[in-house]
Structure formats: structure tokens, C-alpha cells
C-alpha positions in Angstrom: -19.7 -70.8 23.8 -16.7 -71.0 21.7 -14.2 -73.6 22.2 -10.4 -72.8 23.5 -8.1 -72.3 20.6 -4.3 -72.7 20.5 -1.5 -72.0 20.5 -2.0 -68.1 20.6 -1.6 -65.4 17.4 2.1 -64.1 17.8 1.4 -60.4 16.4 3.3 -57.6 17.2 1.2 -55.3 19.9 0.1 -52.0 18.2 -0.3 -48.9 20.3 -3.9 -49.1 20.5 -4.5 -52.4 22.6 -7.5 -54.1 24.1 -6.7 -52.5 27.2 -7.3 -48.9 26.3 -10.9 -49.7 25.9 -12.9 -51.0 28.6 -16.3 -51.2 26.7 -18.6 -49.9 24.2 -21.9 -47.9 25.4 -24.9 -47.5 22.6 -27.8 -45.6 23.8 -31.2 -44.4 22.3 -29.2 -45.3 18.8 -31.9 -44.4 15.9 -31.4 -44.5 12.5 -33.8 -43.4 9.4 -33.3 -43.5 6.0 -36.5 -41.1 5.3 -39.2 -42.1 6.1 -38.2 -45.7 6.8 -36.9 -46.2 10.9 -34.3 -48.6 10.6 -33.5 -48.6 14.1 -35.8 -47.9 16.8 -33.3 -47.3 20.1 -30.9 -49.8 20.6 -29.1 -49.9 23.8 -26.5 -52.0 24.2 -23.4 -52.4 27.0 -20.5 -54.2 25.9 -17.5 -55.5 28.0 -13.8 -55.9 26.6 -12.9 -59.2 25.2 -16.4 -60.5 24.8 -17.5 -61.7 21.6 -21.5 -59.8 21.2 -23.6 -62.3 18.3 -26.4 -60.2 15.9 -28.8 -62.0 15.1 -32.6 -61.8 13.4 -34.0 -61.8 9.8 -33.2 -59.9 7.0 -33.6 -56.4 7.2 -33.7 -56.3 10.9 -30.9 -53.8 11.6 -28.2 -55.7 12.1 -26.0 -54.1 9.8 -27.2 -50.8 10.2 -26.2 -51.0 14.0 -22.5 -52.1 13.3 -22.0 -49.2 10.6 -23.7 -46.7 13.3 -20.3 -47.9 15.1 -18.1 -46.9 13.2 -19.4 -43.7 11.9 -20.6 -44.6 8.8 -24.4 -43.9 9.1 -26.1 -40.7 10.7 -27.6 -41.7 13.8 -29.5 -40.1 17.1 -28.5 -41.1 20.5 -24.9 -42.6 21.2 -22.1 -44.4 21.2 -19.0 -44.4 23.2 -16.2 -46.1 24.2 -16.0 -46.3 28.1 -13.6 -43.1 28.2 -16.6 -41.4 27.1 -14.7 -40.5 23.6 -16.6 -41.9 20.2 -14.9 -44.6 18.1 -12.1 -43.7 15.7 -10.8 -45.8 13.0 -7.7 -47.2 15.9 -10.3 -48.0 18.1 -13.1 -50.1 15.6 -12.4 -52.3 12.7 -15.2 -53.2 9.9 -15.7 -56.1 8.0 -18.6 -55.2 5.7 -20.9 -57.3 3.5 -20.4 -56.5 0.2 -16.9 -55.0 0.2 -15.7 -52.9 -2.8 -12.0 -54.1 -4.0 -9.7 -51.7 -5.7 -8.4 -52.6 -9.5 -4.8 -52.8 -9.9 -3.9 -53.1 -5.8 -2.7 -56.9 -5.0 -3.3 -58.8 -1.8 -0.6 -57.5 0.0 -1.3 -53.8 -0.5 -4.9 -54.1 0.2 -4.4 -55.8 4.0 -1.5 -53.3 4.3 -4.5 -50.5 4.1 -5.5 -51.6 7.2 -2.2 -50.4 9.4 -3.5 -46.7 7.7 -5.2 -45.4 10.8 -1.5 -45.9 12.8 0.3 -44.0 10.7 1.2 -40.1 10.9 0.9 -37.5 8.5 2.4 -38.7 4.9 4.2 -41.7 7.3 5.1 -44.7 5.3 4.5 -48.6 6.4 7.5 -49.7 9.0 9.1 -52.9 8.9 6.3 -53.6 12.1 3.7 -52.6 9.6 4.7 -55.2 7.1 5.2 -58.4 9.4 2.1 -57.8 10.9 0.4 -58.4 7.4 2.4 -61.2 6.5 1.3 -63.0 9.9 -2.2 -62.4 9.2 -1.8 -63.5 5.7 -0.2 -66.8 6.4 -3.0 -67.3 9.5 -5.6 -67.1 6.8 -4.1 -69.2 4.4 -3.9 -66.5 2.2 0.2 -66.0 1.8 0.2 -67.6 -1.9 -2.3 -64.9 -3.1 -0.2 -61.5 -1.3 1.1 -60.2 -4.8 -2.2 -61.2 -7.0 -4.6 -58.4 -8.1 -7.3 -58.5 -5.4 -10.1 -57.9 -8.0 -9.6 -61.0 -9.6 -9.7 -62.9 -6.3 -12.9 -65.8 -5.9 -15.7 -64.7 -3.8 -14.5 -66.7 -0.8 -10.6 -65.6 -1.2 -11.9 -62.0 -1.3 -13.9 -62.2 1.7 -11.1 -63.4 3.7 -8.8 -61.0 2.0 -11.1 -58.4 3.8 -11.2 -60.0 6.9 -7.5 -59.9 7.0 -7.1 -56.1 6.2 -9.6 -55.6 9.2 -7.6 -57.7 11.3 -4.3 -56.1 10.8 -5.7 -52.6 11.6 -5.4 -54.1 15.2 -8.5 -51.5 16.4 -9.6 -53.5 19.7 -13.1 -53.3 18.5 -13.8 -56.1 15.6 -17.1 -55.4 14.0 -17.9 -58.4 11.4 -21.1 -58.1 9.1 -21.5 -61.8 7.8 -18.1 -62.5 7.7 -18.1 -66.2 6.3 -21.2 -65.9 4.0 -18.8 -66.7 1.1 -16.4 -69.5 2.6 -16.8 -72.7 2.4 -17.3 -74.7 6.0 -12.9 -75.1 6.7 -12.5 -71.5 5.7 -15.8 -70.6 7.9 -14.1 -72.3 11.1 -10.9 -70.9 10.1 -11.6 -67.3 9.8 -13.8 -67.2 13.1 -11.7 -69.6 15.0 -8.7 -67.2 13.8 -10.6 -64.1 15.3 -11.6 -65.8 18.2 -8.2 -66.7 19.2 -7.1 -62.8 19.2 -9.9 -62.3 21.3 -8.7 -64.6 23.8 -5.1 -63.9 23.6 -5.1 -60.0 22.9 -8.6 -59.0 24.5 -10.3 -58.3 21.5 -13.7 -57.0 21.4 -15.9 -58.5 18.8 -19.7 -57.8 17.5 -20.6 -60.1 14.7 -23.9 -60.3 12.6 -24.3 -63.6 11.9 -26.7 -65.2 10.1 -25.9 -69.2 11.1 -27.6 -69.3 14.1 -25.9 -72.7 15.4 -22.6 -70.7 14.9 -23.6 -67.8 16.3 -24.1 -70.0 19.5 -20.9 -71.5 19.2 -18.8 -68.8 19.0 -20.6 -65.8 21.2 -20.9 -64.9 24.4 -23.8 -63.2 24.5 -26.4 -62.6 21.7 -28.7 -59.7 20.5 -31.7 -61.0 18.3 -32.8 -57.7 17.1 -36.5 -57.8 14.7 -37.7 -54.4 12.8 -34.6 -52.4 14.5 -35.2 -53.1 17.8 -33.6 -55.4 20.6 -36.3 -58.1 21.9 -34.2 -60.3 23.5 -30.2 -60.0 24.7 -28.3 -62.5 27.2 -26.3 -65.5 27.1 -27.0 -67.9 23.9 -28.7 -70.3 25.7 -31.3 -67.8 26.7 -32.1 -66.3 23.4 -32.1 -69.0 21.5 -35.1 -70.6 22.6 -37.3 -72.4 19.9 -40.5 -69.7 20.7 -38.6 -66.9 20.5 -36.8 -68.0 17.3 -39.9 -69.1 15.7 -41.8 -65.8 16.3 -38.8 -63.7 15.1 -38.2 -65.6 11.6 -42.0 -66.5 11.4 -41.3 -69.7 10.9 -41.3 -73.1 13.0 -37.4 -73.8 14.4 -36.5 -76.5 16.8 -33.1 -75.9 19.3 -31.3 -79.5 20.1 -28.1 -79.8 22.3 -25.3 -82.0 20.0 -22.3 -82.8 22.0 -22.7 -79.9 24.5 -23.2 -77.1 21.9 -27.2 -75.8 20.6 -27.8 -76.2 17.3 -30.4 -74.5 15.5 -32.7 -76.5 13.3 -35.8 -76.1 11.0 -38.8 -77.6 13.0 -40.2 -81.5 11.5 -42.1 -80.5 8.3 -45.2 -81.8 9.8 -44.9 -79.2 12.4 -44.4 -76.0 9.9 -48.0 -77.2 8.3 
């Protein structure tokens, strides 16, 4: 479980809070690319302000499932918010894996992208709009870089330049696809301790593919190991990570150990691999 983290973000509240969503409903979800099945029916029920971990090898789905969410993938089946409506772009935000950055558009103007889906028809960025990025920015540690050209940004600066614009589109829905893959270990606990405390203070929603296992625990609620597109195991993290299950999954020998209260997930002895 993820530790408390204080004090609280001071954002300004968008219109589109927490609140208005009471969960996320995927059912029968199935996606091909074609003749490949990518996802084989994934239902999933999630609750408002929990934090859902992905898990499972590469190739498993678990990115395919998070861009099903937010519309950017065909898919059968469905997903729904609880009001029955599908996601829009105020209700989910994306983090993706291998973002593309715009030439010539600096720090600033990038996360500023993200307030998009609240404005009106030819609507310019408010005062609101504007401190809302600049909080995020100086959160992240990422205030020095808001007028430098985001395509000559370092692979770690870049990926929290991404995670910022995600954050300021303040959807109540955060949907991260390895969102630390490129930061080194302060930025890693910065970044997810960051989004963890606007979970906890504004009720965000969050649905993270992760691909640290030991983090994964830390930080979820619940996880979803997911192999070949489907589900095999969901529940609290002490559940699913069980040293069988994880071993059958990633076909290869792991070992689970408690370390000051929290699971950590560990290749198995060498002898025990042989």
C-alpha cells in the first residue's frame, strides 16, 4: 500500500472533479490487431480514488487495455464511467510510453495542452489555466525547464514533462503506461508520490502499468496481473503477488519477501532458477 503523503497539492479545482465519477466499468473488452487477439475479455470494476496496478510481461495487454480507455484503440465490449456515459478527454488523462514531443513548443506550452479539453470553442487559457501549470511544474521539479524547447529535453525530463501535461488536464481518471521507465529512483518516488498525493487529496482515480513489481505493491491498491490479454489474477497486492503465481506468469523463478512492512519482489536464489 502506498504510504500517506503531505502536505496536500494546492491546485485550483477544475469543473470536472473526482466526484462526478463514481467508477470505471470494462466489460467483455476485446481487442485485435488482425489476426493477433490482444485482449481476450477483460472485465474490470473500478472505484473512485483507488489506485488499480497492471501488471505481467511484455506484450501482455497492459497497454492495449489503458488506450481501449481512452478511445484510442477499436475495441468490442465496454467501458463506462458509472453514469453509464463513455470516457471523454475531461473525464481520462493518458500518460503513454513512448510519447511524441512537438518541435518548436517549450515546456510551458506543451503542459498547457493539457487544460485543452476545458476550454470552449476557439477559448483561450485563463489566468486559472496558467497557475494550474505552473504548480504542477514546480511539484515536478520541472519550473527551470517551462520556456526550453521540449524536444531537446533528456529522456527522464521529457517523461516527466509528459506526466505533468497529463496531470494538469485534471480528468479524474489518471491512466499511466510506465510512467517512470525513464527517471532515475528520486524522480521515480517523486512523480508517483506526486500523483499519489492528488489521489488522496482530490479523489483521483488512477490505473497504472507498471513494470516494477515491488513498486507496483507499494503504491496500489489493488492489482491486475494480466498474461496473453487476459486477467488471471485481480485483488489486493498481497494476494496477487504470490511467488507461484509470479513465477508461472514471467516463466521464471521469483521469490516475494516482506522488508519493513512493504513486499518486495525479487529474482529467486540462482540455484533455484537451475
Amino acid at each position: 500500500m502506498s504510504q500517506t503523503i503531505s502536505p496536500a497539492i494546492d491546485l485550483p479545482t477544475s469543473s470536472t472533479t473526482a466526484s462526478s465519477v463514481a467508477a470505471l466499468h470494462c466489460r467483455a473488452v476485446r481487442v485485435s490487431f488482425g489476426n493477433v487477439e490482444v485482449l481476450g475479455g477483460v472485465d474490470l470494476d473500478l472505484v473512485a480514488g483507488e489506485w488499480l496496478g497492471l501488471i505481467g510481461p511484455n506484450g501482455a495487454g497492459k497497454s492495449t487495455l489503458l488506450r481501449s480507455i481512452c478511445g484510442l484503440v477499436n475495441f468490442e465490449g465496454s467501458i463506462t464511467l458509472d453514469n453509464g456515459q463513455t470516457p471523454s478527454a475531461t473525464d481520462v488523462a493518458l500518460v503513454p510510453q513512448a510519447p511524441i514531443l512537438p518541435e518548436g513548443m517549450t515546456v510551458s506550452e506543451y503542459v498547457l495542452l493539457g487544460r485543452t479539453a476545458h476550454l470552449g470553442w476557439l477559448a483561450r487559457e485563463s489566468r486559472t489555466d496558467r497557475s494550474i501549470v505552473a504548480t504542477i511544474l514546480r511539484r515536478l521539479d520541472l519550473d527551470e525547464f517551462a520556456g526550453r524547447n521540449v524536444a531537446r529535453l533528456s529522456g527522464g525530463e521529457a517523461q516527466r514533462v509528459v506526466v505533468a501535461r497529463a496531470l494538469a488536464q485534471q480528468a479524474p481518471i489518471l491512466l499511466l503506461d510506465e510512467p517512470t521507465s525513464a527517471l532515475d529512483l528520486g524522480h521515480q518516488m517523486s512523480v508517483l508520490e506526486l500523483v499519489d498525493d492528488l489521489r488522496r487529496s482530490e479523489g483521483l482515480t488512477v490505473i497504472a502499468a507498471m513494470h516494477d513489481l515491488t513498486t507496483a505493491g507499494r503504491f496500489a491498491d489493488r492489482l491486475a496481473l494480466i498474461d496473453r490479454g487476459t486477467i488471471v489474477a485481480v485483488g489486493p497486492c498481497a494476494e496477487v503477488l504470490q511467488p507461484e503465481l509470479l513465477s508461472d506468469t514471467y516463466s521464471t523463478a521469483l521469490t516475494v519477501r516482506t522488508i519493513d512492512g512493504e513486499l518486495v519482489v525479487l529474482p529467486a536464489p540462482r540455484g533455484e532458477n537451475k
